[in-house]
PyMOL Python script that loads the backbone (N, CA, C, O; Angstrom):
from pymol import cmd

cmd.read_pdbstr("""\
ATOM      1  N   UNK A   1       0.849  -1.184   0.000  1.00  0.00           N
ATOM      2  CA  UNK A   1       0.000   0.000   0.000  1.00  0.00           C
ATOM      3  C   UNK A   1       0.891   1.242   0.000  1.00  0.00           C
ATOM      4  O   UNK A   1       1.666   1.501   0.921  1.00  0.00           O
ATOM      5  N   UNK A   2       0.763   1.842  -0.872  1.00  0.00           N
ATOM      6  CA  UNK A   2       1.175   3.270  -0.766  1.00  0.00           C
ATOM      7  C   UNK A   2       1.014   4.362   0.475  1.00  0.00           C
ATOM      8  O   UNK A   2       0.012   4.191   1.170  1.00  0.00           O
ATOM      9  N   UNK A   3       1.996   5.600   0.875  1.00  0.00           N
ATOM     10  CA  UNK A   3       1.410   6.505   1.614  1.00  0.00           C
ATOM     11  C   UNK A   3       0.447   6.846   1.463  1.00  0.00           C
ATOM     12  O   UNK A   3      -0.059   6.699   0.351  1.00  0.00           O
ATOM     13  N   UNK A   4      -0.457   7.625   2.780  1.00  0.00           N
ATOM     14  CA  UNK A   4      -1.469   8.425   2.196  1.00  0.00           C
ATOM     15  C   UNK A   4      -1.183   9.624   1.706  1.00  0.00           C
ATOM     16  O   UNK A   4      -0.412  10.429   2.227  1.00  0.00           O
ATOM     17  N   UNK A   5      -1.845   9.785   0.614  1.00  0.00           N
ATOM     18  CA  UNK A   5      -1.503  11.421  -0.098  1.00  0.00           C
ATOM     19  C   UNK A   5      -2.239  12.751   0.811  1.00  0.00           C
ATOM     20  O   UNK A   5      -1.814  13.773   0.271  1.00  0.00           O
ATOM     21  N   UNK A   6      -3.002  13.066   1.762  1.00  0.00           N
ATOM     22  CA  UNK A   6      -2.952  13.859   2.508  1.00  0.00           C
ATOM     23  C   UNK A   6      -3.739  13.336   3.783  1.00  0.00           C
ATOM     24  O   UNK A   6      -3.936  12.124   3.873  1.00  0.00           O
ATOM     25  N   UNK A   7      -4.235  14.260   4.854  1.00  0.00           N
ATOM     26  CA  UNK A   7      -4.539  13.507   5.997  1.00  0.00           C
ATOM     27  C   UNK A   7      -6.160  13.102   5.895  1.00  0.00           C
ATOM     28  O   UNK A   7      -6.574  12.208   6.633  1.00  0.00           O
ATOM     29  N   UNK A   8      -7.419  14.033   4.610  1.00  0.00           N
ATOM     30  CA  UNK A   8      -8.508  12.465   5.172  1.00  0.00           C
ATOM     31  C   UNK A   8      -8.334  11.459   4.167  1.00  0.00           C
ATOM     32  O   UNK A   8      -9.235  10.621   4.132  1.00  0.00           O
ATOM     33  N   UNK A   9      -6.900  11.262   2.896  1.00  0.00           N
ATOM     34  CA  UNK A   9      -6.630  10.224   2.488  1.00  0.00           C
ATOM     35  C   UNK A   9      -6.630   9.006   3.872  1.00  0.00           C
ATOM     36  O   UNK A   9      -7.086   7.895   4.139  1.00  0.00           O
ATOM     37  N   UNK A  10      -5.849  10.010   4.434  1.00  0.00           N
ATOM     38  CA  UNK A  10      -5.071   9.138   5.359  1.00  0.00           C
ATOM     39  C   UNK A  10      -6.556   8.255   6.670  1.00  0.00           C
ATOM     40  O   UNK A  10      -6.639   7.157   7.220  1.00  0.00           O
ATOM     41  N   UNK A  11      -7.272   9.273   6.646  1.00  0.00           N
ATOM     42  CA  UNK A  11      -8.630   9.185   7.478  1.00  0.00           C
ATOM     43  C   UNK A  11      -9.717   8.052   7.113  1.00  0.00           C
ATOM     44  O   UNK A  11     -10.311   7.302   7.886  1.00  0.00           O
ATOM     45  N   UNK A  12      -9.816   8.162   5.492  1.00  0.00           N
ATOM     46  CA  UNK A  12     -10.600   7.770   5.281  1.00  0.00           C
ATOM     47  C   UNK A  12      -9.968   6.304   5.464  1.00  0.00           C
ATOM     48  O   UNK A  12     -10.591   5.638   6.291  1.00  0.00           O
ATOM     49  N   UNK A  13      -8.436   5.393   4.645  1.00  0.00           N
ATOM     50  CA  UNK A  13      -8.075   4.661   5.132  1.00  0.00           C
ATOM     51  C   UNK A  13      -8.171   3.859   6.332  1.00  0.00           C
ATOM     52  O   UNK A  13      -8.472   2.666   6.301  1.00  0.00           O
ATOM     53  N   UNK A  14      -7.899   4.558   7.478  1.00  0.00           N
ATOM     54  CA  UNK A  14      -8.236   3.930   8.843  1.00  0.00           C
ATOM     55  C   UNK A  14      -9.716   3.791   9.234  1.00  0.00           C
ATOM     56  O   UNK A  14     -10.089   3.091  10.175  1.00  0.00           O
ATOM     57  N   UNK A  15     -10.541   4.515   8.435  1.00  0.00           N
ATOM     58  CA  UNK A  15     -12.096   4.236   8.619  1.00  0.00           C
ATOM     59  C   UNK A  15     -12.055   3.010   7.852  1.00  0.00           C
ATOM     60  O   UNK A  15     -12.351   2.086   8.609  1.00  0.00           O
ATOM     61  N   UNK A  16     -11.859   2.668   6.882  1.00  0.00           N
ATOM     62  CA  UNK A  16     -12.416   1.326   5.843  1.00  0.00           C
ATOM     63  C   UNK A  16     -11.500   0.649   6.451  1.00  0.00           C
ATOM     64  O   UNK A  16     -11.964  -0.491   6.410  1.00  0.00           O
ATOM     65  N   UNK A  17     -10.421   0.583   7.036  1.00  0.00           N
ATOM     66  CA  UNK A  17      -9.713  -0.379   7.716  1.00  0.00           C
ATOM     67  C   UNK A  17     -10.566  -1.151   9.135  1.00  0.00           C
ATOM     68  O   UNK A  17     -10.431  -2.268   9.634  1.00  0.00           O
ATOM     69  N   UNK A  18     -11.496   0.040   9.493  1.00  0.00           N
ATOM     70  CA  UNK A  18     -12.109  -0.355  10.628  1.00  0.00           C
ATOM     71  C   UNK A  18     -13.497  -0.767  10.186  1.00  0.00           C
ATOM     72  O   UNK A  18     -14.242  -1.047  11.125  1.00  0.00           O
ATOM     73  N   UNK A  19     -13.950  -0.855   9.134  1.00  0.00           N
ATOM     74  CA  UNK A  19     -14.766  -1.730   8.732  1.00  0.00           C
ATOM     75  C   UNK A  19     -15.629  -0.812   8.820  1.00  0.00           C
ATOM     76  O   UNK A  19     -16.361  -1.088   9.770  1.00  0.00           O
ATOM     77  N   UNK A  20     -16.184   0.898   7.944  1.00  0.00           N
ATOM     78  CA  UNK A  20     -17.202   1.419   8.183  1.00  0.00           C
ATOM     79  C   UNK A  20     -17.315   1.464   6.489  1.00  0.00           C
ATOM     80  O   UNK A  20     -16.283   1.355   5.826  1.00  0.00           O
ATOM     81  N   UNK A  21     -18.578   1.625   5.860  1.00  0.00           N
ATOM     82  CA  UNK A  21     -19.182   1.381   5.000  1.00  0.00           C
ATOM     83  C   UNK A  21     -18.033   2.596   3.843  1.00  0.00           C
ATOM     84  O   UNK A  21     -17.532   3.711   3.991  1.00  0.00           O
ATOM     85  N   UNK A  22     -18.059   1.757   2.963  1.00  0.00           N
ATOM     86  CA  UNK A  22     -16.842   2.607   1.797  1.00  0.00           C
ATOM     87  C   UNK A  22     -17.565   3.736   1.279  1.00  0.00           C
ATOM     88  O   UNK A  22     -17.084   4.857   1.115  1.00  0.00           O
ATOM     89  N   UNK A  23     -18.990   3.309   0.977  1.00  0.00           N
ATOM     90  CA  UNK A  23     -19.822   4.655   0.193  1.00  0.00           C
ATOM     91  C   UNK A  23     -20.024   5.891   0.897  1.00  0.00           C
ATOM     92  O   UNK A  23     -19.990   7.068   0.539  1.00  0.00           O
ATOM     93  N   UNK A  24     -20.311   5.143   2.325  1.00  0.00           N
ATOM     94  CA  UNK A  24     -20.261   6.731   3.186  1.00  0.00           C
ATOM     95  C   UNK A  24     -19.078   7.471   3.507  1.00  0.00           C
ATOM     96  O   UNK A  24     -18.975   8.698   3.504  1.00  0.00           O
ATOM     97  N   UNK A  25     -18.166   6.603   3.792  1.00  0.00           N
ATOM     98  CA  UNK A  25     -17.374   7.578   4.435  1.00  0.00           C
ATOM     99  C   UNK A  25     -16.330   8.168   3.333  1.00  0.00           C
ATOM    100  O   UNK A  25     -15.329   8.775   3.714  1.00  0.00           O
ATOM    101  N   UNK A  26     -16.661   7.923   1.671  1.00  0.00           N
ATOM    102  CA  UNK A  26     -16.054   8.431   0.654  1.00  0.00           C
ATOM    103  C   UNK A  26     -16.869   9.853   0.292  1.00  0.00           C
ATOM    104  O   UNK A  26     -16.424  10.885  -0.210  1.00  0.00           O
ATOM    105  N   UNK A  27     -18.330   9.498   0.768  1.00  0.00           N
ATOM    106  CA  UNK A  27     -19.114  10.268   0.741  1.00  0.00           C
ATOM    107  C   UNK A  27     -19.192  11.629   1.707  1.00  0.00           C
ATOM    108  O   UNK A  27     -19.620  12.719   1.328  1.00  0.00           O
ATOM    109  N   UNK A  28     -18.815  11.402   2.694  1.00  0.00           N
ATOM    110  CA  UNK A  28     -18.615  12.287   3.781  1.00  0.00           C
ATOM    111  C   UNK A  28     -17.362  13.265   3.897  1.00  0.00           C
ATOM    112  O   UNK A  28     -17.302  14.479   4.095  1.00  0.00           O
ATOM    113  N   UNK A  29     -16.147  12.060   3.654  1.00  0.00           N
ATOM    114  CA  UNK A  29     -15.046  12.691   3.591  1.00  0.00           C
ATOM    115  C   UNK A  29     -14.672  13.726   2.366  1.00  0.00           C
ATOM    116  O   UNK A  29     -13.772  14.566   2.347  1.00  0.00           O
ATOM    117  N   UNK A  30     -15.616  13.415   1.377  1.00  0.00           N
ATOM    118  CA  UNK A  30     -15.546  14.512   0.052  1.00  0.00           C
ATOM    119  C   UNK A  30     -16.216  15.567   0.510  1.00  0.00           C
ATOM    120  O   UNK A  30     -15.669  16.559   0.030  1.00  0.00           O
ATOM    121  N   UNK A  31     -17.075  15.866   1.158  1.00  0.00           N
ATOM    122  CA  UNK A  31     -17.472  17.332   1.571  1.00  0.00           C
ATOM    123  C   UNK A  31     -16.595  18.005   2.586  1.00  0.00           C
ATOM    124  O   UNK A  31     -16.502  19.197   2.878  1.00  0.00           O
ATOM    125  N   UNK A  32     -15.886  16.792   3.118  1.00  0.00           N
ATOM    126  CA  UNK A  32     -14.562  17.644   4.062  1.00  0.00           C
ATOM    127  C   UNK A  32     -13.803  18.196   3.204  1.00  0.00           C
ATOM    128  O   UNK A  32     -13.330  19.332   3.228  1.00  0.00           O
ATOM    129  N   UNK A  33     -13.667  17.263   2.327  1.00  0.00           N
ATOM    130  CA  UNK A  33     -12.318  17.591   0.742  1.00  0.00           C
ATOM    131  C   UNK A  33     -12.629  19.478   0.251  1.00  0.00           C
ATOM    132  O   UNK A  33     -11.996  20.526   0.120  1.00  0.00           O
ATOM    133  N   UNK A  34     -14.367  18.813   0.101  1.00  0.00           N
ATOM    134  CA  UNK A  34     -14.782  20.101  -0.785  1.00  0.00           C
ATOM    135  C   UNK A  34     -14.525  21.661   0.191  1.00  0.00           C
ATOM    136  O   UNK A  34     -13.954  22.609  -0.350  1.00  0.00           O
ATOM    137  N   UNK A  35     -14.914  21.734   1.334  1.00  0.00           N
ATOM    138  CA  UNK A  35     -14.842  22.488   2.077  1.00  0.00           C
ATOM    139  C   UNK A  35     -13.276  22.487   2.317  1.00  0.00           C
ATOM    140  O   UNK A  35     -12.864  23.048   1.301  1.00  0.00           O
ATOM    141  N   UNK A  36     -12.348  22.221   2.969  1.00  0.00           N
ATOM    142  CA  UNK A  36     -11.380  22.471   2.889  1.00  0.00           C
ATOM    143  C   UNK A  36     -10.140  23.014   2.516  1.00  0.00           C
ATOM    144  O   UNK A  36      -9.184  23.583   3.044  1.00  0.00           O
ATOM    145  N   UNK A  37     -10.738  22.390   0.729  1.00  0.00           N
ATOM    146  CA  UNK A  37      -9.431  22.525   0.079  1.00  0.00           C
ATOM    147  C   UNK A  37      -9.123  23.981  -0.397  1.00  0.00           C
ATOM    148  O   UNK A  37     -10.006  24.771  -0.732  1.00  0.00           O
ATOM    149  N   UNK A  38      -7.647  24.290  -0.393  1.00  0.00           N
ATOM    150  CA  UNK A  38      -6.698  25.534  -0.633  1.00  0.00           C
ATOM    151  C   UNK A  38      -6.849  26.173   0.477  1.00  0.00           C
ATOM    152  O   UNK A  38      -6.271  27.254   0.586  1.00  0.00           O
ATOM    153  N   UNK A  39      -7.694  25.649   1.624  1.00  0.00           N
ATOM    154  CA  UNK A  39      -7.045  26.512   3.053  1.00  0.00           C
ATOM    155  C   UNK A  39      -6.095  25.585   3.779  1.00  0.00           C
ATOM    156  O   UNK A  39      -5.475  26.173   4.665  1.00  0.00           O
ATOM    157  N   UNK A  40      -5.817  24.348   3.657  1.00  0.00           N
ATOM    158  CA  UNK A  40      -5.132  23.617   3.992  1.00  0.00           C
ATOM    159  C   UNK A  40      -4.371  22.991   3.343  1.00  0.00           C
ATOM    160  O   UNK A  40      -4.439  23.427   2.194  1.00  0.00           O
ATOM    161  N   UNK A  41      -3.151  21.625   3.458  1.00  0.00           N
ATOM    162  CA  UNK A  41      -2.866  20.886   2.404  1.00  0.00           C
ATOM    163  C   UNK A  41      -3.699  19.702   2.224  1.00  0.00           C
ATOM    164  O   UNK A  41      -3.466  18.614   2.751  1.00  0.00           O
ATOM    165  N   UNK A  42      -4.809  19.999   1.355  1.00  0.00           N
ATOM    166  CA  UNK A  42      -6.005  18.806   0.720  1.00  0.00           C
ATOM    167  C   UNK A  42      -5.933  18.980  -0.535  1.00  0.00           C
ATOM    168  O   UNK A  42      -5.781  19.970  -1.250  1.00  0.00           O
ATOM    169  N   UNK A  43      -6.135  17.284  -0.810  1.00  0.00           N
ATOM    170  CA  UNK A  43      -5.861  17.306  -2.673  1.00  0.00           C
ATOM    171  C   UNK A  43      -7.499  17.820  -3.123  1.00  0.00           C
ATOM    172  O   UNK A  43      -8.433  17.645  -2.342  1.00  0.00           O
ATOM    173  N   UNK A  44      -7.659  18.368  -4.269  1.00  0.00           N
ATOM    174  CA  UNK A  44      -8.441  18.114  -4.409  1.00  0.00           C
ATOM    175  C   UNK A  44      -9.339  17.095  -4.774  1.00  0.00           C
ATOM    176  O   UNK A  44     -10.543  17.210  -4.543  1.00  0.00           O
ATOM    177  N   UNK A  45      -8.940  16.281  -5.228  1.00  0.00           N
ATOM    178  CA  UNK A  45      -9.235  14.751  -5.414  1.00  0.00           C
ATOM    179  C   UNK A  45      -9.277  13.478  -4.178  1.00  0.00           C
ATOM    180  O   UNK A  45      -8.790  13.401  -3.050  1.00  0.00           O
ATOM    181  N   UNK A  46      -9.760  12.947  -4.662  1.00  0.00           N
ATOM    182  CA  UNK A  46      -9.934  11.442  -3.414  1.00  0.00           C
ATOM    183  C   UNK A  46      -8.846  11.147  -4.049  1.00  0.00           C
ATOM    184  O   UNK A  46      -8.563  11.663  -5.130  1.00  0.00           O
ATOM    185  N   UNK A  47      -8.057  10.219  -3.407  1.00  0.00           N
ATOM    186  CA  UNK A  47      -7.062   9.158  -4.010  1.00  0.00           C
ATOM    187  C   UNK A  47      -7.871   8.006  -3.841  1.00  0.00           C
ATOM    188  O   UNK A  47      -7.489   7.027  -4.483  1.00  0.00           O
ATOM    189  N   UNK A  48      -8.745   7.884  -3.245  1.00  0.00           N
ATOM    190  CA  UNK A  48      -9.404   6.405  -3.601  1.00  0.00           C
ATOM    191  C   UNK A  48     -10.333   6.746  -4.652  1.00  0.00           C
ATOM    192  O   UNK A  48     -10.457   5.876  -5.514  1.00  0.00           O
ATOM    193  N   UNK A  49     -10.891   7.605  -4.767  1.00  0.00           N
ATOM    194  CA  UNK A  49     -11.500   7.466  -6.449  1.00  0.00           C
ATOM    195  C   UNK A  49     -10.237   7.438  -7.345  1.00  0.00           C
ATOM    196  O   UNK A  49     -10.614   6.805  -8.331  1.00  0.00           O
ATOM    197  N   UNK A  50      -9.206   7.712  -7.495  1.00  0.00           N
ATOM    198  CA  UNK A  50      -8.117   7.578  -8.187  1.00  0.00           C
ATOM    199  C   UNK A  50      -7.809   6.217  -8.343  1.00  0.00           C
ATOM    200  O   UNK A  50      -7.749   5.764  -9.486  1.00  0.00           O
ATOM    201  N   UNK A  51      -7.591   5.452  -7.314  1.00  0.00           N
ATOM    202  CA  UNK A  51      -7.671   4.243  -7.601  1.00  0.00           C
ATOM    203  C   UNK A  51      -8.618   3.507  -7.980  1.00  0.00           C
ATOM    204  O   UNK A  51      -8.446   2.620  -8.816  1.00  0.00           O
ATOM    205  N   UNK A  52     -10.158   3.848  -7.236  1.00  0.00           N
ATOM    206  CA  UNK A  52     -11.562   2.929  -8.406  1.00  0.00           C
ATOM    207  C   UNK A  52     -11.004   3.307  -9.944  1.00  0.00           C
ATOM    208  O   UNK A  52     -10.486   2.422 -10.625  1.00  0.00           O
ATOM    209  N   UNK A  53     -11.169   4.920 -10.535  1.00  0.00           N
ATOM    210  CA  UNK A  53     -10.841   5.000 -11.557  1.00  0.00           C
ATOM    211  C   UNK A  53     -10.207   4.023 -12.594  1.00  0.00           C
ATOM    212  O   UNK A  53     -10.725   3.475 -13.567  1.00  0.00           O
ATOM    213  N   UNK A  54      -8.516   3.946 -11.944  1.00  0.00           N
ATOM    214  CA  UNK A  54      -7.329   3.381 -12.108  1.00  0.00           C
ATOM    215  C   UNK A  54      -8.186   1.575 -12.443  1.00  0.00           C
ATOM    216  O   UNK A  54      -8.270   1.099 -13.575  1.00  0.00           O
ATOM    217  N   UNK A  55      -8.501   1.153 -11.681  1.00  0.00           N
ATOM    218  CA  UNK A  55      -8.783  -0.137 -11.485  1.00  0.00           C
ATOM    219  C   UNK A  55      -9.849  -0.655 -12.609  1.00  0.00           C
ATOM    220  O   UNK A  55      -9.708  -1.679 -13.277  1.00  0.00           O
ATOM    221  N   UNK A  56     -11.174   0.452 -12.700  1.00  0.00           N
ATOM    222  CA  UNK A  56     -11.914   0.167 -13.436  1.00  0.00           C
ATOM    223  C   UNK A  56     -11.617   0.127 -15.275  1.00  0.00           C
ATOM    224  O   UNK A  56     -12.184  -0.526 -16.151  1.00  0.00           O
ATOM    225  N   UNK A  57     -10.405   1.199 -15.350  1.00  0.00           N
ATOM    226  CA  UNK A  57      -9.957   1.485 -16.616  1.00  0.00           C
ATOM    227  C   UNK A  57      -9.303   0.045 -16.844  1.00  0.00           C
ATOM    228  O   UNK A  57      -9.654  -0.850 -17.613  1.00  0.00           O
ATOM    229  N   UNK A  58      -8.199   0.103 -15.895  1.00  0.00           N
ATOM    230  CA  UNK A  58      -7.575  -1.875 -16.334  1.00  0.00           C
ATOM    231  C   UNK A  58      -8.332  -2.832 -16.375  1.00  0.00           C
ATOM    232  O   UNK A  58      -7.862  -3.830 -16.922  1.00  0.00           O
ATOM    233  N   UNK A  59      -9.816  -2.932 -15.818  1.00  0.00           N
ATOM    234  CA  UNK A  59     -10.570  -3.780 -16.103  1.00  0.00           C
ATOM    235  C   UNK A  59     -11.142  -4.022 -17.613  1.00  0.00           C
ATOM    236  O   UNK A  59     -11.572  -5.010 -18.208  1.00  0.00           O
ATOM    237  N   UNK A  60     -10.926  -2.539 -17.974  1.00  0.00           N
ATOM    238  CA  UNK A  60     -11.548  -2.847 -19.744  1.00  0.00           C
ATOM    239  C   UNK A  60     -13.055  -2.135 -19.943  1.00  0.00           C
ATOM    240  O   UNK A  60     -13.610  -2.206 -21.039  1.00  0.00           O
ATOM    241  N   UNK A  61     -13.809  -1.302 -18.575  1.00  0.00           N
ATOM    242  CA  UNK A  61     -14.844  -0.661 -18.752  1.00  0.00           C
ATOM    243  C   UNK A  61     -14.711   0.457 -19.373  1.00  0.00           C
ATOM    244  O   UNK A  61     -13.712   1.174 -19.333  1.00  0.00           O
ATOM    245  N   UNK A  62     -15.986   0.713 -20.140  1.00  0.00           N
ATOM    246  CA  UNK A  62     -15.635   2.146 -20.573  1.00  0.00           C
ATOM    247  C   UNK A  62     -15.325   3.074 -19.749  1.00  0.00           C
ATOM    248  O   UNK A  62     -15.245   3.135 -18.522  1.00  0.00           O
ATOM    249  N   UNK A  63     -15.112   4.002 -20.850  1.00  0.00           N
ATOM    250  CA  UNK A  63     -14.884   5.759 -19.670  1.00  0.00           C
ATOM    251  C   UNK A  63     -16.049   6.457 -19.108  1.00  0.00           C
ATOM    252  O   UNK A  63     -16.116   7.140 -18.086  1.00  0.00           O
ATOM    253  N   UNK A  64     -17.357   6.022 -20.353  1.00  0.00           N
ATOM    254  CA  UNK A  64     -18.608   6.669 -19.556  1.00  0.00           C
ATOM    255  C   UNK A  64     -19.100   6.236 -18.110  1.00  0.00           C
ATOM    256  O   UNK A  64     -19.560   6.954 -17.222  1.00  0.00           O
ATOM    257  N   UNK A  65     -18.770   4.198 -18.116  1.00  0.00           N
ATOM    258  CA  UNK A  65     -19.671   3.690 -17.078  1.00  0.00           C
ATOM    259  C   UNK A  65     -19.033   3.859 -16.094  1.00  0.00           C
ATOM    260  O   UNK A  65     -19.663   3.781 -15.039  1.00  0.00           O
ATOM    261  N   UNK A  66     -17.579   4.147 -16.021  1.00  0.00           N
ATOM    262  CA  UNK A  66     -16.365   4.475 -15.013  1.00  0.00           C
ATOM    263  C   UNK A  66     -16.865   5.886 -14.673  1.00  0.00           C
ATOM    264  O   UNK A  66     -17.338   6.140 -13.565  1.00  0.00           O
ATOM    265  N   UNK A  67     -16.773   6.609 -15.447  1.00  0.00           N
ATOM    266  CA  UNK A  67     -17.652   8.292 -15.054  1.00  0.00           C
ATOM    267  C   UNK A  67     -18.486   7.945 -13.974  1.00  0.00           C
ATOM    268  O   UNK A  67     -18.229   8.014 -12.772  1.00  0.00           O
ATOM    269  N   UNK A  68     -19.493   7.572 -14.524  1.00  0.00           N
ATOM    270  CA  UNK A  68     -20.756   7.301 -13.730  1.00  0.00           C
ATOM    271  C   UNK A  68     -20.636   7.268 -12.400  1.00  0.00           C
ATOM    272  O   UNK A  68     -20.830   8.121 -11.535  1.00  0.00           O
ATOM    273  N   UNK A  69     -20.193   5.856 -12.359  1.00  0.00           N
ATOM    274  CA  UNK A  69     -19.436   5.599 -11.169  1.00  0.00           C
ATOM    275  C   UNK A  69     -19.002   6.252 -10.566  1.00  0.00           C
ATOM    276  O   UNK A  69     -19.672   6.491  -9.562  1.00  0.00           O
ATOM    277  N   UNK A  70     -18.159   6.722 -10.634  1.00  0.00           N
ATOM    278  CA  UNK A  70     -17.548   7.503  -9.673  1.00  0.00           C
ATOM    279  C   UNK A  70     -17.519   9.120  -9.485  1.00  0.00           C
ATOM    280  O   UNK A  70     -16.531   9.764  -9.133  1.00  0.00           O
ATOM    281  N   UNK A  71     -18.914   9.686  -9.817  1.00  0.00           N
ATOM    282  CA  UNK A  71     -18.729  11.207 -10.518  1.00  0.00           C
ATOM    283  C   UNK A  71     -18.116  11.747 -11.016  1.00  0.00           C
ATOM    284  O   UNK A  71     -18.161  12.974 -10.921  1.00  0.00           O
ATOM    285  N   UNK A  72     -17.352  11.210 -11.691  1.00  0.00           N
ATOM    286  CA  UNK A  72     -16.739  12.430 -12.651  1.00  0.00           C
ATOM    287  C   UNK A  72     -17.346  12.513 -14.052  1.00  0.00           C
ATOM    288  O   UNK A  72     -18.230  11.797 -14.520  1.00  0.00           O
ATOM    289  N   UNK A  73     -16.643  13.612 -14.675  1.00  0.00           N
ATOM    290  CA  UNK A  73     -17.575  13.534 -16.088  1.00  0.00           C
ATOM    291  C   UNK A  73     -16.333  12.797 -17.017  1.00  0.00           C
ATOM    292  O   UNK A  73     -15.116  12.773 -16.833  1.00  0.00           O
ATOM    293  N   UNK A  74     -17.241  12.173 -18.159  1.00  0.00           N
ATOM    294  CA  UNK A  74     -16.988  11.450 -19.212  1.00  0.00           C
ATOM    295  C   UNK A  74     -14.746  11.678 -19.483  1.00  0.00           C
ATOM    296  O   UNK A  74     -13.734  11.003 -19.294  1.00  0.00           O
ATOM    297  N   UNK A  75     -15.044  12.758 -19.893  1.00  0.00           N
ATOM    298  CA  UNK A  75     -13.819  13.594 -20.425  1.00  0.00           C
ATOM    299  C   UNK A  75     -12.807  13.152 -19.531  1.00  0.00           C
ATOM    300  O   UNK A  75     -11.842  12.453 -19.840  1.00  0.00           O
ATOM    301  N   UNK A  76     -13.023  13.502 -18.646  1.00  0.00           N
ATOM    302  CA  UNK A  76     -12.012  13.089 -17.700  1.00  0.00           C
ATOM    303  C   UNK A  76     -10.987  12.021 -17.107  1.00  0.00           C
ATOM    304  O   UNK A  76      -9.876  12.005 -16.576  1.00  0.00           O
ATOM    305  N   UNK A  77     -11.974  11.152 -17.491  1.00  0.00           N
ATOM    306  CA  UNK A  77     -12.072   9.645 -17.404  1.00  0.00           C
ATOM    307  C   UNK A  77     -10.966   9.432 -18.617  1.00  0.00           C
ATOM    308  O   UNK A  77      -9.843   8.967 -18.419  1.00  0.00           O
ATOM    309  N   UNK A  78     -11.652   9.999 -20.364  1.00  0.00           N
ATOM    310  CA  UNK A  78     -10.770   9.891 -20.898  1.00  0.00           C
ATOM    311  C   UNK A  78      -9.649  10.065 -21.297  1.00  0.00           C
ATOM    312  O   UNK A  78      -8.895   9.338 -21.944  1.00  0.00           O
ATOM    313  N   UNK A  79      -9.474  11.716 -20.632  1.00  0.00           N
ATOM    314  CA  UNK A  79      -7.897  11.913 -20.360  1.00  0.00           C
ATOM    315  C   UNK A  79      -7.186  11.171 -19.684  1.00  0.00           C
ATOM    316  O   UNK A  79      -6.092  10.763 -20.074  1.00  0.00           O
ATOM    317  N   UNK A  80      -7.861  10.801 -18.235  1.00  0.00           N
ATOM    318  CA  UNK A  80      -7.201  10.393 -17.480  1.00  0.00           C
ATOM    319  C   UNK A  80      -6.608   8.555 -18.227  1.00  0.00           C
ATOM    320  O   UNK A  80      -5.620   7.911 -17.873  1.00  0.00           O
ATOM    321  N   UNK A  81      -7.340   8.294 -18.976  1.00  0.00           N
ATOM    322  CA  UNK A  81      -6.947   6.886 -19.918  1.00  0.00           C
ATOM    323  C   UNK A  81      -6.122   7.037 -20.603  1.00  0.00           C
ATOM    324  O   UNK A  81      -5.342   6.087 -20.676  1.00  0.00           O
ATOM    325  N   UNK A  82      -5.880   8.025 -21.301  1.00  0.00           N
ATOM    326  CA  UNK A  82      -4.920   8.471 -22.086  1.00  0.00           C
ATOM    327  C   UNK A  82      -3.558   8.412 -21.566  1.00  0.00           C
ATOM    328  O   UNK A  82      -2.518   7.841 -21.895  1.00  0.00           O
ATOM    329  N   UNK A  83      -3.960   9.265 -20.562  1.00  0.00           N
ATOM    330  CA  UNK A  83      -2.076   9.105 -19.593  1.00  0.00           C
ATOM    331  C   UNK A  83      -1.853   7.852 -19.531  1.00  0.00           C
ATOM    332  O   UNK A  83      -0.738   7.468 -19.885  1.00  0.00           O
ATOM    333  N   UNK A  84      -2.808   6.904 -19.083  1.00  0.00           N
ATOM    334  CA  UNK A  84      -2.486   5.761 -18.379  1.00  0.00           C
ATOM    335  C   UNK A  84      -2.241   4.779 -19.210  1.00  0.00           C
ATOM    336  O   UNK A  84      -1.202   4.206 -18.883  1.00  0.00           O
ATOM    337  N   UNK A  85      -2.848   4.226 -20.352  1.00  0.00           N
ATOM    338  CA  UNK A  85      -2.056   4.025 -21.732  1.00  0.00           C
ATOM    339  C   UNK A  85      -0.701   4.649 -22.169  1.00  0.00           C
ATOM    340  O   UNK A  85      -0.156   4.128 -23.143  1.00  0.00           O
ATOM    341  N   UNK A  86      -0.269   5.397 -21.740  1.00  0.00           N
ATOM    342  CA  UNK A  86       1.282   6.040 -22.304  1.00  0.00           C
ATOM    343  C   UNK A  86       2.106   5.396 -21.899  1.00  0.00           C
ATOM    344  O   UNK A  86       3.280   5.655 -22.163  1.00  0.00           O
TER     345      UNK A  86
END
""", "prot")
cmd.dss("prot")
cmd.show_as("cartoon", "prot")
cmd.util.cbc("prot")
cmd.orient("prot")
């Protein structure tokens, strides 16, 4: 396992480690994200949607149903495929 990339990376980790439901507390901890970020050091991004992303692309799903999934929009998905193919 990699470091965590900032501290509710790091938060949310020890929550799913302790066995609390993945949807919520990805869910919860993104409005900490949202509120937070640029007054502190917070990514703007989850790193665990980085990794669903990551995971779902090597699986061979599209970029839309991967979007879906994980809110982001379409585009994104496909840039973000693009890099990851290089």
């Amino acid at each position: 396992m990699t470091a965590p990339a900032d501290p509710l990376h790091d938060a949310a980790l020890a929550l799913l480690a302790a066995g609390l439901d993945a949807a919520i507390v990805c869910r919860e901890l993104a409005a900490v994200r949202q509120r937070w970020q640029g007054q502190s050091y917070i990514r703007a991004r989850d790193p665990l949607d980085d990794d669903e992303i990551d995971r779902r692309l090597a699986a061979g799903e599209h970029p839309e149903h991967v979007a879906r999934a994980v809110g982001r929009h379409r585009s994104t998905i496909v840039r973000r495929r693009s890099r990851w193919l290089s």
